[in-house]
Structure formats: C-alpha cells, structure tokens
N, C-alpha and C positions, 0 to 999 in steps of 0.2 A: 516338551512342548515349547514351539518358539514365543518368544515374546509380543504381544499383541498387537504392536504397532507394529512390528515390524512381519508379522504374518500379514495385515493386515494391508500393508504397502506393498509385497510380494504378491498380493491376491490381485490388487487394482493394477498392477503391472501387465499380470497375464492376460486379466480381462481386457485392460481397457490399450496394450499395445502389444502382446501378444497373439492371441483369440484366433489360433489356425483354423476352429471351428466357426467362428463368426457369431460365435451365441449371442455378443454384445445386443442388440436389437433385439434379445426376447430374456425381459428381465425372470423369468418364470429359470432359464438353463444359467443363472450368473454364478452358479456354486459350480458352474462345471469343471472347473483347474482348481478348487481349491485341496482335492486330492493331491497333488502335486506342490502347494506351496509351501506345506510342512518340506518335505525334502529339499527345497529349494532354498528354505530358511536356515534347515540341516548345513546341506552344503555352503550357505556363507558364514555360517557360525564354525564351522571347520576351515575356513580358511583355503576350499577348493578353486581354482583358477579357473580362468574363463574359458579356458578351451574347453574343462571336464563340465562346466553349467550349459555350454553350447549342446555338447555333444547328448547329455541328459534331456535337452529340448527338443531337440532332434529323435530321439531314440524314444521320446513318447509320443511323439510325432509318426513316427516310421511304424515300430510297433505297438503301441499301445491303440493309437489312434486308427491306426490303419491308412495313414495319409500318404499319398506315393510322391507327392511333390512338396519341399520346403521351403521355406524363403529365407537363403540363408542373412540375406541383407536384414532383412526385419529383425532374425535371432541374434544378431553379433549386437544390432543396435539394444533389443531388450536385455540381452545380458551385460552390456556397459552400466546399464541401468539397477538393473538388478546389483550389478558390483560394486554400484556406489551406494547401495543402502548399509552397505557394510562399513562404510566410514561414516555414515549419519544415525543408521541407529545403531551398531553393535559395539 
C-alpha cells in the first residue's frame, strides 16, 4: 500500500486536474479515480516513465471508462505532475 501522503497527493491530482469524468462538482462521485491511484502510486514508486503513466491514463480512459475522446494536452500536463511527486514524496 502506497504511502498516505503521497496516495493521497495522487488522489487530489486526478480529482482536482485530471477528472475526464467531471465528477469534481458532485462531492458524493470524489472517490471515483481513487481505484486507480494505488497503481499510479505503484507505478512512481517503480520508477515507470512518463510515456508508460500517460499511456495507463489513457487506456483507463479508452477502456475502462469507455471514453472515445482524450485530451491528450491535459494528460502530458497531469503526468509532469504526477512525476514530480516522486522527487517530493518518495
């Protein structure tokens, strides 16, 4: 299990600049990515690069979600993000 701050930074990322669903405006859906932030935790604590955090954003995006259009400008920006939690908390 990832470390709490930093699940817990990884959670506020997807909500609050990720959110391909838009849940943000209904605090009732705010747990909805955090299925996904363990793995995402996964992945910077192994040391995965940003092409493979993109492509994982995307591909829960694609299939998991069932969403036909990405943005891929908003993903490259949350995963810079994402990749810098690995130099402040890990």
């Amino acid at each position: 299990m990832a470390e709490p701050r930093l699940i817990n930074a990884v959670r506020e990322i997807l909500l609050n600049q990720w959110n391909p669903l838009g849940v943000l405006d209904h605090p009732e859906n705010h747990d909805e990515y955090d299925g996904y932030a363990q793995t995402v935790c996964r992945f910077l604590g192994d040391g995965v690069d940003e092409f493979r955090l993109e492509a994982y954003l995307t591909q829960i995006q694609t299939v998991s979600m069932g969403l036909s259009r990405v943005d891929q400008i908003r993903d490259k920006l949350v995963v810079r993000r994402l990749s810098a939690l690995r130099a402040t908390l890990l």
